[in-house]
Structure formats: C-alpha cells, structure tokens
C-alpha positions as CSV (number, residue, x, y, z in Angstrom):
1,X,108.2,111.6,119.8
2,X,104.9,113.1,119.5
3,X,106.4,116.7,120.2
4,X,108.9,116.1,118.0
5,X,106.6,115.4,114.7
6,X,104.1,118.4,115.9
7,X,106.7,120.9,115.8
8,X,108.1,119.7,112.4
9,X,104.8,119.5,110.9
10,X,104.3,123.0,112.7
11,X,107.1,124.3,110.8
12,X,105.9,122.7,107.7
13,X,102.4,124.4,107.8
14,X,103.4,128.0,106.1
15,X,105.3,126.7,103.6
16,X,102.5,124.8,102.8
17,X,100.3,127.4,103.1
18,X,102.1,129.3,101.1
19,X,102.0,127.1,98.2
20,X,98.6,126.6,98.6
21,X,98.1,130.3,97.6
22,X,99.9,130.1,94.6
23,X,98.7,126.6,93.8
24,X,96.9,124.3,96.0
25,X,97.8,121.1,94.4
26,X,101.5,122.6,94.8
27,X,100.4,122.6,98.5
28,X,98.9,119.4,98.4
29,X,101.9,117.6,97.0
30,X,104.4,119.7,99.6
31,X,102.3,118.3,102.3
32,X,102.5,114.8,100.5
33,X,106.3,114.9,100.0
34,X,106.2,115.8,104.3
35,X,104.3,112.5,105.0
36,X,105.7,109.9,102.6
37,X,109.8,111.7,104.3
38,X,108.4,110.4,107.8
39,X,106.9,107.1,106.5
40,X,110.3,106.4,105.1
41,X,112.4,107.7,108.4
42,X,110.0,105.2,110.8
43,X,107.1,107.5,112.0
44,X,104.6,105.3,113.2
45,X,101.2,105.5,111.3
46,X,99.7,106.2,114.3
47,X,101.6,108.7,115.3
48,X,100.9,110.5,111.8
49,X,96.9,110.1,112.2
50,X,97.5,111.7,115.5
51,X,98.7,114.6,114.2
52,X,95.7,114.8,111.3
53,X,93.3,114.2,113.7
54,X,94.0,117.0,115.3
55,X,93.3,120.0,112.3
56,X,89.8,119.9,110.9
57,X,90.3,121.1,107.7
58,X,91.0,118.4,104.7
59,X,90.6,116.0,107.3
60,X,89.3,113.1,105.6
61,X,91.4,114.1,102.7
62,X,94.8,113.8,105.0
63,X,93.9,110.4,106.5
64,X,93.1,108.9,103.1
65,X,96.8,110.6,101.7
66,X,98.5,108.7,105.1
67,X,97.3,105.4,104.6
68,X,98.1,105.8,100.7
69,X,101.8,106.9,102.2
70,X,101.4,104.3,105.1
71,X,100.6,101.5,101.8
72,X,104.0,102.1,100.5
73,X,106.8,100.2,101.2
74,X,110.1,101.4,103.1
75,X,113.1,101.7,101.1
76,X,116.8,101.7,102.8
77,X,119.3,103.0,99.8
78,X,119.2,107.0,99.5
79,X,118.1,107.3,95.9
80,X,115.5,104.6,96.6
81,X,114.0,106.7,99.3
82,X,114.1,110.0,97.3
83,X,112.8,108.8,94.3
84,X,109.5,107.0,96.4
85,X,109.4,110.4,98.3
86,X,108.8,111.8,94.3
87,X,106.7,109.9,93.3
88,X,104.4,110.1,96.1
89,X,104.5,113.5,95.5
90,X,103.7,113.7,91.9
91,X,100.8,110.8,92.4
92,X,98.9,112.8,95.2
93,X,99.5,116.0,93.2
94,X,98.2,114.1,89.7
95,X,95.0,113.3,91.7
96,X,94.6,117.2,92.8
97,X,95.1,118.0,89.5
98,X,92.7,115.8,87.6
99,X,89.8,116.5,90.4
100,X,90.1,120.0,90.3
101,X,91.0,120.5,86.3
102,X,87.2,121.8,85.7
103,X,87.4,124.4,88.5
104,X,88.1,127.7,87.9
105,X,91.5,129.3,89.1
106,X,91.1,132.4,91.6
C-alpha cells in the first residue's frame, strides 16, 4: 500500500510543482485536493504522515493540512465526495491566500 501512495504522490509532485511556479497557493490547494482524494478513497492517516514525514520542506505545514483532511468526514455518494474534495481545496488555498496577501509576488 505504501508503494502504491508514493508513486502516486510521486507523480503528483511536478504538477504541483509546477503550479507552485505560477502560483503557490495554486500549488498548495493542488496538493490539498491530492490529500483530501485519498482521505475519501480509505488511505490510512498514517499511511499519509508517512509519506510527509518523509520530504522536509513545508513539513509542519503538510502534517497540519493532513489532520485538517484527516478531520473531515468520509462521504459515500459521488457528488458528495467531489464537492468535500472542493472545498477542501478552496479552504486550504483561502488560508494561503490570506497569509501571504502582504507578500510581494516574484
């Protein structure tokens, strides 16, 4: 199981990184959208903090995003799932957005 969520999160990482370069909250929320898809498939917390234990960088930053993810309940209907999935995504990009609205852009 373990392979199988380090080679999608793997395969996840330049996308992510790519959006980061154009906007990191974009980034942010891509990587938020990723987490809150495997907390509603049945990826064991565990499993998840595994995996962010593992990179160094935003590493207090990802734990904290997991257990927000991790917080959230499980929803069986398709358009339940996708619209917690969303809104995930839009919450933990919201928070980017508001803690880095006085930076300057590069």
């Amino acid at each position: 199981m373990r392979a199988i969520i380090v080679a999608v999160t793997a395969m996840c990482l330049p996308v992510v990184a790519y959006a980061q370069d154009q906007d990191p909250c974009a980034g942010w929320g891509s990587l938020a959208e990723t987490i809150m898809t495997k907390r509603q498939v049945g990826i064991t917390m565990s499993d998840m903090m595994a995996v962010a234990m593992k990179g160094e960088e935003n590493n207090t930053m990802l734990r904290s995003m997991i257990i927000d993810a991790y917080s959230a309940p499980v929803f069986t209907t398709k358009n339940a799932i996708i619209r917690q999935i969303r809104d995930f995504r839009n919450q933990q990009e919201l928070n980017c957005y508001k803690a880095t609205r006085n930076q300057p852009r590069s």
